[in-house]
N, C-alpha and C positions, 0 to 999 in steps of 0.2 A: 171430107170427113172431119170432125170434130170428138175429141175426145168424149164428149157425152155416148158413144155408142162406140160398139168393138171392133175392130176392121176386118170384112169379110174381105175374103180371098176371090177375085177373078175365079169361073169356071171355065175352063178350057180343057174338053173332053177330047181323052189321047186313048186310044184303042191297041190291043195285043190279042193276041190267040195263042192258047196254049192246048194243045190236046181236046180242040175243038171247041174249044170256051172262050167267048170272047171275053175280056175284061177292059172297064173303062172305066178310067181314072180321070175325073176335074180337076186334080190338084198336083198332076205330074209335073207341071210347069215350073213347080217351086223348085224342082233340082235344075239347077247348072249347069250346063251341057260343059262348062271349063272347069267343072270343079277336078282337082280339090281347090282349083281356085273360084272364087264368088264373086261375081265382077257386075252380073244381071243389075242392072237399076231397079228395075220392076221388081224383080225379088226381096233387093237391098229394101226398099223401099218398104215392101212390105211387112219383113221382120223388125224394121224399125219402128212401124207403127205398132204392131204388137208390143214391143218392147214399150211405146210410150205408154200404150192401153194398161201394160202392166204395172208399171212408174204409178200411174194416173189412181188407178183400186186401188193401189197399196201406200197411198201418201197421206192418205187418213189415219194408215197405222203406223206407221213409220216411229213416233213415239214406243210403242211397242215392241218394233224391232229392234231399237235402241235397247232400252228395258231386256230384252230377251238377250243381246248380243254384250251388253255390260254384264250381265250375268255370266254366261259363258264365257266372259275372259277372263273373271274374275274367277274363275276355278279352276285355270290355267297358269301354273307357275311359268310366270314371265322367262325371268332369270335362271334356267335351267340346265341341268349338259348330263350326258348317262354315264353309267356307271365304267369307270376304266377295263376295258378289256388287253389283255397281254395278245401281240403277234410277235413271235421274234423276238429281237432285241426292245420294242415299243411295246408301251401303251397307247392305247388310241378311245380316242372319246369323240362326243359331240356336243355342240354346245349350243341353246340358245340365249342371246343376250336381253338384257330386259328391251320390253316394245318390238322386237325382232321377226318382220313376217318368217324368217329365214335363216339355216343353223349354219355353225361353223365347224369344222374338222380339224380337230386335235390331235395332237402326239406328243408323246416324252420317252424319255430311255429310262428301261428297265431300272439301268445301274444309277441314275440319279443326273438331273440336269435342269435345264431350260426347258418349259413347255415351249412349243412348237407349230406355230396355224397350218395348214398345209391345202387348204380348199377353204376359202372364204365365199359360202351362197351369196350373203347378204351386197359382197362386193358384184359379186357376178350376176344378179339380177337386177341391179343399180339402172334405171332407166327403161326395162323393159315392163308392157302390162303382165305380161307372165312369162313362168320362171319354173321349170323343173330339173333338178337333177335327175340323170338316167345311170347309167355305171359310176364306179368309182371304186380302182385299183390300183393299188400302191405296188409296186415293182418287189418282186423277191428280196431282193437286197436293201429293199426300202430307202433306195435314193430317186427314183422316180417316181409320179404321180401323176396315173390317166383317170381323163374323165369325159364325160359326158351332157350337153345340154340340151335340152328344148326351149325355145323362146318365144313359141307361139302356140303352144296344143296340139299342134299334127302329128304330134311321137315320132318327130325324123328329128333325130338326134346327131348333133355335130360333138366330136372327139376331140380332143387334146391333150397334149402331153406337156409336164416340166419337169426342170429338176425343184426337187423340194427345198433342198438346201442355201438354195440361189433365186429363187423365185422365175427364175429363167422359164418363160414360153419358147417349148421347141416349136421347130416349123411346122414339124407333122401338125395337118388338119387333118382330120374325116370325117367331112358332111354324109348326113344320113344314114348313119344307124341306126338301128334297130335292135341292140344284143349288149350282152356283157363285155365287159374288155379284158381278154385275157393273157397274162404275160408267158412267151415262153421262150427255148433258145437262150438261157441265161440271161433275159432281160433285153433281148435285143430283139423280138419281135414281139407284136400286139397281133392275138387273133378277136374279130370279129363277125359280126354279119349286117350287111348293109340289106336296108327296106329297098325293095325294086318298086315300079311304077305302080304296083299294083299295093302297093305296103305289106306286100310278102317277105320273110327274110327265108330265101332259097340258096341262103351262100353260105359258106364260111371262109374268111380273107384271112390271111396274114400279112401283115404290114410288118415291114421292117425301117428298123428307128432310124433317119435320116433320111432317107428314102424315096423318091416319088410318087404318091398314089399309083401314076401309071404301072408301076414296076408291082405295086401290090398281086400276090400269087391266090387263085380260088385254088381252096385247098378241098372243095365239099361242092357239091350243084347238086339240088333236089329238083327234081324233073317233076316228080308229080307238086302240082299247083296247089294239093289242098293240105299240101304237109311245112313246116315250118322248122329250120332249125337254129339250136343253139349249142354251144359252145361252155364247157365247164372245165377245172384239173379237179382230178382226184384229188382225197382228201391228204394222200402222203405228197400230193405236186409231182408226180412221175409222168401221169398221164395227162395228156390233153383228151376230155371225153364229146366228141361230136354226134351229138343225136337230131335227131329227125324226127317229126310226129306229126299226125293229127289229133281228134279229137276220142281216136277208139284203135289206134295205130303208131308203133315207132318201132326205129330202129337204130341201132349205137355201132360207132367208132373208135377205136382206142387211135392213139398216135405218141412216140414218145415227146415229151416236152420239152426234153432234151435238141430231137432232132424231127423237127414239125414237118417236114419236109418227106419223112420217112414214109413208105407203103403204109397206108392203116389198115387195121385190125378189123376185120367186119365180126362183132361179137354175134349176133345171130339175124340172116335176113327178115326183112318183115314180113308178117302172117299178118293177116287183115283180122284185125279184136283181138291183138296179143301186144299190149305194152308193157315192158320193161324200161328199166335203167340201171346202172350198174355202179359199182365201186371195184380199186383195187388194193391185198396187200400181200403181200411174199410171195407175187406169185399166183395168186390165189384171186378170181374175180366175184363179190356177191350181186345178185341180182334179186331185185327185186321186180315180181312179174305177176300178171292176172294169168297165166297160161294154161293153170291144173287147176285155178282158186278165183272165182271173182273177186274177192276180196283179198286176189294178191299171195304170195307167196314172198318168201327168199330162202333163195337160192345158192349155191357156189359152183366154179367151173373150175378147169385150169384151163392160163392162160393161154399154151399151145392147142386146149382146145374148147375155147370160150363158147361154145353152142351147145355143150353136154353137160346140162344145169342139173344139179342133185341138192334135192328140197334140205334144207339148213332149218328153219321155222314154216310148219304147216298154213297154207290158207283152211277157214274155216268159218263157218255161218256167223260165229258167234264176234269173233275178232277181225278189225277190219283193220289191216295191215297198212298203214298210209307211207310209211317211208324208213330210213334208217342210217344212220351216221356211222360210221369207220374210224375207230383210233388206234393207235398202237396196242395197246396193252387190251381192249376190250370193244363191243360196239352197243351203240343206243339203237332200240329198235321206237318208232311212234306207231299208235294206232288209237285206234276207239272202239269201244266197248257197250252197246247199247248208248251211242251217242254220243260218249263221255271219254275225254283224252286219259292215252294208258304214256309212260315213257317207263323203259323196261331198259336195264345195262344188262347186258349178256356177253359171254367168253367164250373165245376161241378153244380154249384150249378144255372147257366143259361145256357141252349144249345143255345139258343137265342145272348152269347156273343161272339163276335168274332173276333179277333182284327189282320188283319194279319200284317205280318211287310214290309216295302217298303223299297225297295233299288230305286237305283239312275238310273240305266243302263234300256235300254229295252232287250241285252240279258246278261247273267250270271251266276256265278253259285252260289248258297249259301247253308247253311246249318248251322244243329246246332254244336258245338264245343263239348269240355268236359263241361258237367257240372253234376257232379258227386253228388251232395249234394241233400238230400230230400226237405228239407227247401229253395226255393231258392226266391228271386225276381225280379233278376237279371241273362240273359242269354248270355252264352257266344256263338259267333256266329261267324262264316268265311264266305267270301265273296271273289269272285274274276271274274276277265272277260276275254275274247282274249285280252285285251290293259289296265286291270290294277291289278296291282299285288294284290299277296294273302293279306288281311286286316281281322283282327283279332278286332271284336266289342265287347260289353260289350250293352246290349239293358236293358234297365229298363221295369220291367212289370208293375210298377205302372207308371212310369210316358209315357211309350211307347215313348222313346227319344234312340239314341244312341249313341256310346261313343267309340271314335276310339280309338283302343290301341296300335296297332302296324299296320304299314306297310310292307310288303316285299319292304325288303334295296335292290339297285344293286347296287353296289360297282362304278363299271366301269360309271354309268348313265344309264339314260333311262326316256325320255321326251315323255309323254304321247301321246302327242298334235303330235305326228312324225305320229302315224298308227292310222289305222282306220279299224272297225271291221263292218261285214254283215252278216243277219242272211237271205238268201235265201232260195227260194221253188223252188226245181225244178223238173216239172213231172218226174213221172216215166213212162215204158212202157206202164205200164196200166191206167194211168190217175192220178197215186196215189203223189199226194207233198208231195217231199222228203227235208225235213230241213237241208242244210249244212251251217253251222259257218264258216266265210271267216274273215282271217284277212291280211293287206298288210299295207304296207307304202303309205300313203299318194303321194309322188313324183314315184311310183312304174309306170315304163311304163306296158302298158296295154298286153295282149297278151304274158306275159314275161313268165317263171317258175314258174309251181307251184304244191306244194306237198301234196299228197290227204291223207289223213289217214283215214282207218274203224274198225270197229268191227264187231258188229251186230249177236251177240250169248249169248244165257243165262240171256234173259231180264236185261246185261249190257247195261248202257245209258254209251255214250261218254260226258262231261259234257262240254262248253263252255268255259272252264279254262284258267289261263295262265301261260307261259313258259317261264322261262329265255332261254333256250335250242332254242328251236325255231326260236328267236331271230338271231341267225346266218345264216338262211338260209333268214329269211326276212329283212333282212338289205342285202343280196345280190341278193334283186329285184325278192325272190318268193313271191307268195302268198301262204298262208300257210289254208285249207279245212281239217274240220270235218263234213263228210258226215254223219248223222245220220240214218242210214239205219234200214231197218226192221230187224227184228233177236234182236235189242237192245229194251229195255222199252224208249225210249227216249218219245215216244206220246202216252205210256198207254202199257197195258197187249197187247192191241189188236193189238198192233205195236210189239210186242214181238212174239206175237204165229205167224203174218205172214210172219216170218221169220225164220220158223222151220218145223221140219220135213216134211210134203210133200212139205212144201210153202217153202223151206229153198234155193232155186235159187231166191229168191225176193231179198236175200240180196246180190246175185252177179248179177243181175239186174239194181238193188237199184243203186249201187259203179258206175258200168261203166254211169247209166242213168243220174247219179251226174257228173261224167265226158263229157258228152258229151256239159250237161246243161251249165257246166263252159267256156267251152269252146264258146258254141254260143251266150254266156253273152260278150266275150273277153277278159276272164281272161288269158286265156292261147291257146294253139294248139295241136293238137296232137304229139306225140313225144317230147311233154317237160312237161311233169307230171310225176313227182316221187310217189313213191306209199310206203307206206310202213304197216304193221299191225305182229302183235303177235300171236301165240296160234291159237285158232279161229279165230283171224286177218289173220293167216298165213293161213287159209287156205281159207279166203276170198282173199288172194294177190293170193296164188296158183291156184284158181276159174276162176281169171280175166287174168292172164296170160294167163294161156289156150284160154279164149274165145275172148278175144281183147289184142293180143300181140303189136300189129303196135301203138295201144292209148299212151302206156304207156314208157316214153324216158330212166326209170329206177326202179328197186324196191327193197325193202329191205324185208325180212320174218322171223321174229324172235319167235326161237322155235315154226317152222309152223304145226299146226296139219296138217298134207297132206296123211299120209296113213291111212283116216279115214273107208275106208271100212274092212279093216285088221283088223284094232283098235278095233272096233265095232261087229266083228266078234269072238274076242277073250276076254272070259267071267275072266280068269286069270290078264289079268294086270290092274293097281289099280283104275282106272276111269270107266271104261267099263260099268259094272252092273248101274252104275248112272248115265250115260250116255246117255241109250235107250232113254228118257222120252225125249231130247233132239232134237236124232238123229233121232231114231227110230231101231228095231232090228232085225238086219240081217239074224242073225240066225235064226229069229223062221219068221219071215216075209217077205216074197217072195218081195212083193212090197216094204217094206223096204230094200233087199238088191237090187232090180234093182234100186232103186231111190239115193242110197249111192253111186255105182258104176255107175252112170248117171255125177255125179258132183266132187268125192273124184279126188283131186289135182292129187296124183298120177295116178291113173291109167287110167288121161286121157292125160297126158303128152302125144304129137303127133309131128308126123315130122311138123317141120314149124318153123320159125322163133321166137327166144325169145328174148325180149328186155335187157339187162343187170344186173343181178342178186345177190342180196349178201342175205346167208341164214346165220344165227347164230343155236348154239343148246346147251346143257349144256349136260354133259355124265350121270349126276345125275339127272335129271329131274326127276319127278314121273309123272309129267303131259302127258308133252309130250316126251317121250320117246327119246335117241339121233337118233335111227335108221330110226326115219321118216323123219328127212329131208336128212339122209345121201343118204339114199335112191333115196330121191327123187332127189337131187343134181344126183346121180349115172344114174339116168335114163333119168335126161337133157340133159347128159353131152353127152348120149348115143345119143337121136334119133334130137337135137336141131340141125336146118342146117345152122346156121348164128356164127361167132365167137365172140359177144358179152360175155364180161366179166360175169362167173359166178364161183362166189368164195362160200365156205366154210368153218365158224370156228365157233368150237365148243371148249365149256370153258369144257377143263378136270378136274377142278374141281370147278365146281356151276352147278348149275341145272335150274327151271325154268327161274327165274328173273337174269337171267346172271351176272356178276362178283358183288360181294357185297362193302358197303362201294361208298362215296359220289361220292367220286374223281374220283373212279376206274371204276364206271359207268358210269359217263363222259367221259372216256375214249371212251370205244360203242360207245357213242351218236357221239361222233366227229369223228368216225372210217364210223358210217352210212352215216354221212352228208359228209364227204371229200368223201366217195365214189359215191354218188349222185351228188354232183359237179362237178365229174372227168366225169361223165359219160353225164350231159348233157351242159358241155362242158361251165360252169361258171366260171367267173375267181373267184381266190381266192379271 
């Protein structure tokens, strides 16, 4: 093979029967039979050539990516660190240094002193291709400091502990976590939960500080396979909260934190499409729950008898209850409102009070910040919109006023008053308004480019946020769409479940009926809409490929689930089991598997024309495996009758979230966007 031409894939047809259906796959071979380790030559081999094929396309533009990627750094303050938050007797910040893939963790004392490093990434990632931090918990007392690493993409996280004061590495390791780190016992035990073989976390551990892993105590075992737990304290630190879940299912533990060891507290067993989770204060448990309200409730119990929930705030069509914080003196409730973030302080001691807080915009996104302290009266809060950058508040609960603290700096500039942002309804097939966030420049001719982005899986909302990044393709005259489609919570539970399992073509409906809508608005035409999504994005882009290939002028698919009928069908790899509640199961459901192999990316790939294609994958992924999109690349490349550009690369060493570190994912983003340029023919 010579770079002049794309490297096809070996067919070697592998046969199964499922419910009397034979299915037969040419492109099984690409997975591993040792994965998660890769070791196949003939495979290695293979994704190497693709990687070069994709080297080889994109070395003409490469100028471009440069151009597009000095852009994007240049609207990133180098030199940066956030705003000081108070824990206790600290302050604690974060810091990037100038040129720094990678931040630093800060502290000072309240009462006045020496700033303090106490987790240095950039030290920690020194030598390795990649680099993520997973936990990071400072000891009650704030003289210890656990944390977390991954050094290659697999999310099996190795733990550590030191003293802060001394820079001293204790003994304690723990290879392969999966969970938060959380202190309890006065600082002398760590609970966590370790990833099992299957990259399930069905534990929850306590470790004790000096201690030999062997002696470490399961303090939690989740017997059913397709549920996951983790590990939380209350927001007063009394409790240690152990919950359990799937994807439409949980169930909660109290344990004192005090004495972790103690009998826990089963707050209420689990009903199948009943989740809650809880808080505690005097005694008093809130819950917040789908059980009376799809869109959630809260609740309170008492503690002697945590399973006798008495509705606190109504669920209700209109209000979609998403969660809620606990302080002493009063509590924040979040939700959304026709799409749109509410944050609401409410009082114990009046239900009748209720004070929500008001931003400026009619769309946006907000939320609460850290704010880590019991005692507080003062909340720290993030705000941002399609047109203005992320802004960091400080809101007074007594005086209900608030207090800008910082803004998101660009370096390079960035004049508000240029773009202009829409929040659109556009029907769907069935009548249903579908909400997409539009943003453009102002001087932007009409009719011009524009890039659609979806999700719409796992009652994931897409939020109305903003983008330095983006910025490069709207300053060269696209408009830039968040389609909020069903499959995500963007307008409530009920918008979530109509985009799932049998209803789960509403959300590749949804995407093209939002394209069509843009288009007879005059934002655009067909054949010049770029498309791009992730994960379950990818296999929303793999969806609409298939069923409107002529719409779409280009698209990008990163780490696409595409061979979701497989996936689903094989109870061994690590998502699977917690997936059904999502997908629906193949195996044991007849109409679940014709309805997966009705719409799964792959195996409706068909002779006919594809618009221009860039897929990414990570070889470490646990999510989404490397072999689904090689595959599916492999079976485009096969039966697609038009020569449109369709490259592949896959990061030999990351896994889900593709190359780690600020810069080095910049890198992508202006690898996606020069290739989307290239293809519908924008100048640079």
């Amino acid at each position: 093979m010579t770079l002049a031409t794309p490297p096809v894939a070996a067919k070697k047809p592998s046969t199964v029967t499922y419910h009397g259906v034979e299915l037969t796959d040419d492109y099984a071979w690409l997975r591993d039979p040792g994965y998660p380790e890769v070791a196949d030559t003939e495979i290695l081999a293979h994704l190497a050539a693709e990687n070069a094929w994709f080297e080889a396309r994109m070395a003409p533009h490469q100028p471009l990516v440069e151009t597009l990627l000095k852009e994007m750094r240049g609207r990133i303050k180098e030199a940066d660190k956030s705003v000081p938050q108070r824990d206790g007797d600290w302050l604690y910040w974060i810091e990037f240094e100038d040129g720094a893939e990678y931040k630093k963790w800060w502290r000072r004392p309240v009462s006045g002193g020496e700033d303090e490093l106490i987790l240095d990434e950039v030290a920690l990632a020194e030598g390795h291709e990649y680099f993520r931090l997973g936990a990071i918990s400072v000891s009650n007392d704030g003289k210890l400091l656990a944390w977390s690493v991954d050094d290659n993409g697999s999310e099996r996280f190795t733990a550590r502990i030191k003293v802060i004061a001394t820079g001293e590495v204790l003994a304690d390791e723990i290879p392969g976590t999966l969970s938060g780190l959380v202190w309890v016992a006065n600082d002398t035990g760590l609970v966590y939960s370790l990833a099992n073989e299957q990259w399930r976390t069905d534990n929850a551990r306590l470790h004790w500080l000096g201690q030999p892993l062997s002696d470490d105590i399961e303090l939690f075992h989740e017997d059913d396979e397709g549920f996951r737990v983790g590990s939380s304290l209350s927001a007063n630190q009394k409790w240690l909260i152990v919950g359990t879940s799937d994807h439409e299912t949980s169930e909660v533990r109290l344990v004192p934190a005090a004495d972790p060891l103690a009998t826990p507290i089963l707050v209420r067993p689990r009903q199948t499409g009943v989740e809650y989770d809880i808080d505690e204060r005097n005694g008093v448990l809130f819950v917040h729950t789908n059980d009376t309200h799809e869109n959630f409730r809260l609740a309170t119990a008492p503690l002697d008898n945590p399973g006798e929930w008495t509705t606190l705030v109504e669920g209700t069509d209109d209000f979609y209850l998403t969660g809620f914080d606990l302080f002493r003196d009063f509590y924040v409730t979040e939700g959304r409102v026709r799409g749109l973030d509410t944050i609401e302080v409410r009082y114990y001691d009046d239900p009748a009070r209720i004070e929500p807080i008001v931003f400026p915009e009619a769309s946006f996104s907000a939320g609460l910040g850290d704010n880590p302290e019991w005692a507080m009266d003062t909340l720290r809060l993030s705000y941002e919109s399609m047109v203005s950058p992320a802004t960091v508040f400080d809101y007074s609960v007594t005086t209900r006023t608030m207090e800008v603290l910082k803004v998101q700096e660009i370096p390079s500039g960035y004049d508000t008053s240029l773009y202009v942002t829409e929040r659109l309804e556009i029907p769907a097939h069935d009548g249903t308004a579908i909400p997409v966030s539009v943003v453009y420049r102002r001087d932007r001719q009409r009719g011009g480019p524009l890039h659609l982005y979806g999700y719409g899986a796992y009652g994931i909302s897409i939020d109305p946020g903003f983008s330095t990044t983006r910025l490069s393709l709207v300053d060269r005259g696209f408009a830039y769409a968040i389609a909020h489609i069903r499959g995500g919570d963007d307008l409530g539970r009920a918008w979530y479940k109509a985009g799932k399992l049998e209803r789960r073509a509403n959300t590749f409906t949804d995407f093209v009926d939002a394209a069509h809508g843009l288009i007879s608005r005059g934002f655009t035409q067909a054949g010049s809409i770029s498309i791009s999504g992730g994960s379950a994005g990818g296999e929303l882009v793999g969806a609409v490929l298939n069923s409107d290939p002529a719409l779409w002028g280009a698209a990008v698919a990163h780490v696409p689930f595409v061979d979701v009928l497989a996936t689903m069908l094989d109870a061994s790899l690590p998502l699977t089991p917690g997936e059904w509640p999502e997908w629906g199961n193949p195996i044991e459901d007849r109409a679940a598997f014709d309805l997966i192999r009705g719409y799964s990316p792959y195996d409706n790939v068909r002779v006919q024309d594809y618009p221009p294609l860039l897929v990414t994958a990570g070889l470490n992924d646990p999510r989404v495996t490397y072999w689904e999109p090689a595959k599916w690349v492999a079976r485009l490349r096969e039966l697609k009758t038009d020569a449109n550009e369709l490259l592949l690369k896959t990061n030999m060493g990351a896994g889900h979230g593709g190359k780690s570190g600020r810069f080095e994912s910049l890198r992508e983003t202006a690898e996606e966007f020069a290739f989307i340029l290239w293809q519908l023919g924008v100048a640079a």
